[in-house]
N, C-alpha and C positions, 0 to 999 in steps of 0.2 A: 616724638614717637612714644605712645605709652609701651610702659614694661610690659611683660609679660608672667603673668602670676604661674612660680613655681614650685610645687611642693614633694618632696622625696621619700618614699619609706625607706628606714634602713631596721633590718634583719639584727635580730639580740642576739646573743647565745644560745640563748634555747630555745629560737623559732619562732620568738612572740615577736610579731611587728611593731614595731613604736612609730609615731608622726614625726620626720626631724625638724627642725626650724626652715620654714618656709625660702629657698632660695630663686632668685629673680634673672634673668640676662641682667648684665651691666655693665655700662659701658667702660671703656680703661683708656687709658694713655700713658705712655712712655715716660721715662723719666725727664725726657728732653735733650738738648745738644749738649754732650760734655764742654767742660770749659776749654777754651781753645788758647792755644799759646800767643797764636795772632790768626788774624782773620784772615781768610787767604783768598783775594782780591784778583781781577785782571783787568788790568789799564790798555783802552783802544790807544795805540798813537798812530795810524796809517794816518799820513797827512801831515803829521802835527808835527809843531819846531821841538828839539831836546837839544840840552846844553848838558858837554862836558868839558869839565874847567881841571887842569891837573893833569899829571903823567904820570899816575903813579903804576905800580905793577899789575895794579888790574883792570886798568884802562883801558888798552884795544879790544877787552872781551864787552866790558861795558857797552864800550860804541858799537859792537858787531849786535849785542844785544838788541839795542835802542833799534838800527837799522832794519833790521832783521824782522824788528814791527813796523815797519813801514814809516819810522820815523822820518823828518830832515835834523838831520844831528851837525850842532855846530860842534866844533871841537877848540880849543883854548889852553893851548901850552907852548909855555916860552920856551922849552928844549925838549921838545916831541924825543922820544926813543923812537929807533928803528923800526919796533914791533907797530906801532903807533902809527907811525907816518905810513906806513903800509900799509892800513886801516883802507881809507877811500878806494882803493881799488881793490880790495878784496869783498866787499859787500855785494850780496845779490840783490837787494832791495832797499827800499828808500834813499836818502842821499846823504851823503857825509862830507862835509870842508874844515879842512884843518887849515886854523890860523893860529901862526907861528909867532905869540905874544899870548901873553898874561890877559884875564877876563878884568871885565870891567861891572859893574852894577848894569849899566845898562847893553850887557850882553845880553842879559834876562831878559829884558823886555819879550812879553806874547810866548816864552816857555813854558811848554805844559809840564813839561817833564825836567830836571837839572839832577847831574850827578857829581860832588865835588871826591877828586882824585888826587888833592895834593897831599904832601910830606906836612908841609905845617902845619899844626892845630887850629894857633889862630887864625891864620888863613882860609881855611877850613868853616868853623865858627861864624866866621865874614860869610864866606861864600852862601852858606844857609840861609843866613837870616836874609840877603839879599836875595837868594831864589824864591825864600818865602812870600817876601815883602811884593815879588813878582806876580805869586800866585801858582807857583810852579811844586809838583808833585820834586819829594827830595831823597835823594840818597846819596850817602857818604861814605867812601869805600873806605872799609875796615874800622869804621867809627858809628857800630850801632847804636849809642846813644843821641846820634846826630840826625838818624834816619827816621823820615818819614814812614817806608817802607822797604824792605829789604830782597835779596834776590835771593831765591832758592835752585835746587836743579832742580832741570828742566826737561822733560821729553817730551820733545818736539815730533806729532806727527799733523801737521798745523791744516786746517782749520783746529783738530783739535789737538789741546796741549795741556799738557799736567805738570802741576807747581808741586813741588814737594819742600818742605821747607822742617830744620827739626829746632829753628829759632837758637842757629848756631851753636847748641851742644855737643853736637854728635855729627858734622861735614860730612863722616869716612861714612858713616850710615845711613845717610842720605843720597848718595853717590849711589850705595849698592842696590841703596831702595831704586831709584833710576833707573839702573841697569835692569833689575828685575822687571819691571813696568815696561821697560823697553822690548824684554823678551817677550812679553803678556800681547803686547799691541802692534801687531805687524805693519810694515810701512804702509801697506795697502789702504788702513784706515784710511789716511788723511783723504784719497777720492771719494770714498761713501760717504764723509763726513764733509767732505766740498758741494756731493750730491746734494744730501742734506740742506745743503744751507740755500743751493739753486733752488729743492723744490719746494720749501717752505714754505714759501706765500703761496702757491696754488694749490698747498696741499690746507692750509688754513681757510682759503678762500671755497674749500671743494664741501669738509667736512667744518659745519658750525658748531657739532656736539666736541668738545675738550675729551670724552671717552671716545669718540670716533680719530680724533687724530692723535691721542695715546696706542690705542691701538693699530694704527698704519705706524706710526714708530717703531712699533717692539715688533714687527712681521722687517719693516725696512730692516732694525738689529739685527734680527736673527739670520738674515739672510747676509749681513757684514762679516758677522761671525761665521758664518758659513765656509763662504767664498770671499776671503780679506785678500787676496794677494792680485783681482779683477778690480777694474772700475765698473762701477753699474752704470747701466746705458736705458736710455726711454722706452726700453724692452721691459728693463725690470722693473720699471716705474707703471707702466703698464696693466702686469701681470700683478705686482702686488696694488693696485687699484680694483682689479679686477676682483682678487679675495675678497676685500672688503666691501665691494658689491653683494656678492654671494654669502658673505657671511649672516648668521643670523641675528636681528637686531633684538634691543630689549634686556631686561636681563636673565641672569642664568645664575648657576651653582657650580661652584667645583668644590669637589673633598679632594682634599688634601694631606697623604701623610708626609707628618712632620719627622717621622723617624723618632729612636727611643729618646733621644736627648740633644747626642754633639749635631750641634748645627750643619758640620763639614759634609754630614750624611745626606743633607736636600740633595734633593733632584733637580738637575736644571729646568724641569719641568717645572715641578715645586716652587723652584725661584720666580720666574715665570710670572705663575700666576697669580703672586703674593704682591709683586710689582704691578700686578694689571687689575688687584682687588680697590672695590669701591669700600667694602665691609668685610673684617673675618670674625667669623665667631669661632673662637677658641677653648678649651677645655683649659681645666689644672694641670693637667701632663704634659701640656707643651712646654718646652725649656724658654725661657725668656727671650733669650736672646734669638731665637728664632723671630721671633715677633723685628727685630733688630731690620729685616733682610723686607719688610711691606713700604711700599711709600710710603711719605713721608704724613701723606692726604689722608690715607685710610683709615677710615674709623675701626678701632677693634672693640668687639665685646664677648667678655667672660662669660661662656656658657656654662661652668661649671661642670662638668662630671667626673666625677670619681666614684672609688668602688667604696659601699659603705660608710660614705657619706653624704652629708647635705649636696643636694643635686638639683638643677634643673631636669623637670619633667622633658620625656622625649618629646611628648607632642608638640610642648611648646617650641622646643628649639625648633622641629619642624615645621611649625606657622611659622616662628620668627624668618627662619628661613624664606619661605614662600614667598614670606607679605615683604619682604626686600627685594628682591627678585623680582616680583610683580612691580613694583615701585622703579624698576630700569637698571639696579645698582647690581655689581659683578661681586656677585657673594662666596667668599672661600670658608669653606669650613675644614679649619684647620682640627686632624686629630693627631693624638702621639702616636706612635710607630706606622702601622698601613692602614686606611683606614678598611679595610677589606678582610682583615683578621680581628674577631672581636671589637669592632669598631661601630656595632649597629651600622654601618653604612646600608645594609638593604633596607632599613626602613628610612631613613632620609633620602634614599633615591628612588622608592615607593612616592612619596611623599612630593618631590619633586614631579614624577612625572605624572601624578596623578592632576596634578594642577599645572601640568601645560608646561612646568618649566625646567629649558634645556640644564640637562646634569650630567658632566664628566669627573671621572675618579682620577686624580694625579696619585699611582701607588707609592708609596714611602719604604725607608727599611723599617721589618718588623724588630718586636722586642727580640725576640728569638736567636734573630741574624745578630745584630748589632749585638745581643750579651753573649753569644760564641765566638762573632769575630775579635771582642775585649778579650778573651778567653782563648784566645787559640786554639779553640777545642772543632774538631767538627761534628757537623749534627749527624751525617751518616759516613757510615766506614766498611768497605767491601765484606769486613771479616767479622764486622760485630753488628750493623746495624743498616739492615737494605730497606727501613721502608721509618717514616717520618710521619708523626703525627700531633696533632695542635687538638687541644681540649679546654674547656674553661671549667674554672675552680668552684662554680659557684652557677647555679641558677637562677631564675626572674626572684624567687623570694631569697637569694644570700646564701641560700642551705648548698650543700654537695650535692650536685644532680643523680638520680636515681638513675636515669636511664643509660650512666655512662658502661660504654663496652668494657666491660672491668677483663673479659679474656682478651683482649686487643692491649690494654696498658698492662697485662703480664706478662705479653708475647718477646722472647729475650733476645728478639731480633730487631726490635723496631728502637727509636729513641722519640718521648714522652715529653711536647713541652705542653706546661699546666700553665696559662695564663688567670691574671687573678686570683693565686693561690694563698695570699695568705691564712684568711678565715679556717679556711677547710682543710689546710696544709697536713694536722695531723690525722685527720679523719679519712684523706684521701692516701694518702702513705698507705694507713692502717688495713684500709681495704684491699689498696690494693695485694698488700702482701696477702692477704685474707686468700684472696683470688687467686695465688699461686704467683705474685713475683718474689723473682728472689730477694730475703731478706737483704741480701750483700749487694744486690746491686747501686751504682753508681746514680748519686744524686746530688743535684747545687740548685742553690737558690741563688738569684743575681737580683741586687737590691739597685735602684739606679741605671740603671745598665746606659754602657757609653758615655755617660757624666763625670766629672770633675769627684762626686761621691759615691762613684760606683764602690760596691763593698758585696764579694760572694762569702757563702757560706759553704763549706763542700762536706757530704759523708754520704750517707748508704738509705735505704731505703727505710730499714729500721731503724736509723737513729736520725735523719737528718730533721727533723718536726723538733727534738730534744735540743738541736745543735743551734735552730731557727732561734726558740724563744729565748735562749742563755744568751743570743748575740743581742738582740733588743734593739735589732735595727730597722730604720724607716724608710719610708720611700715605696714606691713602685715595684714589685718584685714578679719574676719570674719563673717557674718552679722548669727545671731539666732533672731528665729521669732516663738511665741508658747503660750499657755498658761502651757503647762508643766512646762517652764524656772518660772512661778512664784513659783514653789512647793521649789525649792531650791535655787533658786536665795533671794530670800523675806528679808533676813538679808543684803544683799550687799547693797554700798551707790550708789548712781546713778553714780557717776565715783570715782574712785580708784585713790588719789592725791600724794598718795606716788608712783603709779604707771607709774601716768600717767608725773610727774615729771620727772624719771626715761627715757620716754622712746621721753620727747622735749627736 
């Protein structure tokens, strides 16, 4: 797919336009799969023989194990314990025979599976290399340098089941991992996920497109998630064939806000449709690891925008958009906070529907919310601030916009957020006091907001532009203007030096 030629003005100081260095969409990728402690595997045995040779203490769980996967488990110990011999008949599946003598090499023979549980090393040792020599998958209780493969916990909601494993460092905290997972996944899964596995072949044989039977999955999920504690019945099977009937085919657009930074802030919506993206084009203000939460498939590419700097041209992004979308592919355009507040979203969904293709907004949290909520502050308060209003720092050429209601941002009832205020930070202070706000009123700039480098700066309206450039801090900023901000802000230090450390 050829680039898309993009070129940016950016705004001087004194108003004179300069040409920046020509920037392009480009495509990205992930850093890839962190390195993994071991590889976390799942071995079919429904059917199949398993050998366990030994009595040691964690032996009857072993064979409950083995069984449990529909193994035939022979068992092989010359002085079975009580817990042990009690084995065969407490299994709900597969089969289990305990014989009351010592393993032989040719016990192995045709095991897929062998697990050695004895006390001796060398015995031990033996037993290995002879399940190997079989062909047989091996594990050695409490002797992981023995082991082919090792057991982790387990939450069992079977068809589907989760290995947690922390490669023996940490048991107590893989345990509580468990539990928690356990609380997350209601027993009810395991019928949707039995559903699942019945309609699978008609549901492959129905839809040939791979984005046709992606998407009847994630309508099946969403309706598990729903109602987890029912089994679905050929009602529901029915009904969600029927959406995907009616649904519309081809591709489409969604914007998407990413929120100001912490990932935790998506929307399940958000999530949603990051997983059901073919393509997203993303800005420089999304936080990285947002990008973390797209399958694995999805192409992502960098559209650049930032304020006052090198940027892709809007048009472009909007063709680019189009011309994938037209092309079938489920395009997200991912922007930072919502994309419905200073996000150009009306001209990309101009744009979208001017050329036919379907465009839905998934709203985000704004910068706003997320840098009050960091802040504990609220944005309005009965006694100081009944009415809320959102402005931008900067017009189409960079400069402070002339036409801003400068008696509306003096009014000492409302609370002021300035989006993109650096540039014009002291020029829009200056006025406004000009205008009649009070010099003393309450003002912060939130650098980051919701990140890891969040860093605010706090003072008043005549000094806060003075307090801005002594901190020399980077990043995305926010401008709040109010006397509400003093009701919760009042404990904060005028800048935040673990923070603001953090983010020069």
């Amino acid at each position: 797919m050829a680039m898309l030629r993009a070129i940016a003005t950016v705004p001087s100081p004194t108003g004179v336009h300069t040409m920046s260095t020509p920037r392009q969409p480009r495509e990205t990728r992930g850093p890839g799969l962190e390195p993994l402690a071991v590889l976390p595997v799942f071995v079919p045995l429904q059917g199949k023989r398993a050998v366990l040779a030994g009595s040691g203490g964690g032996a009857p769980w072993k064979v409950k194990l083995l069984a449990a996967a529909g193994a035939e488990v022979d068992v092989y110990a010359q002085d079975p314990s009580e817990e042990l011999a009690a084995v065969p008949a407490e299994t709900a599946s597969g089969r289990v025979t305990l014989h009351a003598r010592g393993w032989t090499p040719a016990d192995l023979a045709g095991a897929a599976f062998a697990i050695g549980a004895m006390e001796d090393e060398d015995e031990c040792v033996a037993f290995v290399a002879a399940a190997r020599s079989a062909g047989a998958i091996v594990n050695a209780v409490d002797r992981p340098h023995l082991c082919d493969v090792k057991f982790g916990a387990i939450v069992n909601r079977s068809p589907l089941v989760v290995g947690i494993s922390t490669e023996g460092a940490a048991p107590v905290f893989g345990q509580t991992v468990r539990a928690r997972i356990e609380a997350m996944l209601p027993r009810g899964f395991a019928a949707w996920v039995g559903a699942a596995r019945d309609w699978r072949e008609g549901i492959t044989a129905r839809f040939h497109a791979f984005a046709e039977r992606r998407a009847f999955w994630e309508r099946f999920t969403d309706r598990a998630f729903a109602e987890p504690d029912r089994a679905p019945t050929q009602a529901d099977l029915a009904d969600l064939l029927g959406q995907m009937e009616s649904a519309p085919r081809g591709g489409a657009v969604t914007l998407v806000g990413a929120g100001p930074g912490d990932a935790e802030l998506l929307t399940l919506k958000a999530l949603r449709a990051l997983r059901n993206a073919d393509v997203i084009l993303y800005d420089d203000l999304v936080a990285p690891e947002i990008l973390d939460y797209a399958r694995r498939e999805a192409r992502t590419m960098l559209v650049g925008k930032t304020g006052h700097g090198p940027s892709c041209r809007q048009d472009d992004i909007n063709a680019l958009m189009v011309q994938l979308a037209r092309s079938g592919k489920q395009v997200v355009r991912l922007k930072s906070g919502d994309p419905l507040v200073f996000g150009r979203a009306g001209e990309e969904i101009d744009a979208c529907r001017l050329a036919g293709i379907p465009v839905t907004v998934v709203p985000g949290v704004s910068a706003a919310q997320g840098a009050a909520a960091s802040l504990g502050v609220s944005l309005t308060h009965r006694d100081a601030a009944r009415r809320l209003q959102f402005v931008t720092g900067h017009d189409r050429r960079g400069a402070l916009p002339e036409d801003l209601n400068w008696g509306a941002l003096a009014d000492p009832s409302v609370t002021t957020i300035v989006y993109m205020p650096k540039r014009t930070l002291a020029a829009l202070l200056a006025r406004a006091v000009a205008e009649g706000l009070a010099p003393a009123t309450p003002a912060l700039v939130v650098f980051n907001a919701t990140r890891p480098t969040q860093a605010v700066v706090r003072g008043t309206a005549a000094d806060l532009a003075a307090r801005v450039e002594a901190a020399g801090l980077e990043g995305p900023a926010i401008l709040m203007v109010g006397e509400a901000l003093a009701r919760g802000a009042a404990s904060l230090p005028a800048q935040q030096p673990e923070a603001a450390a953090a983010a020069s």
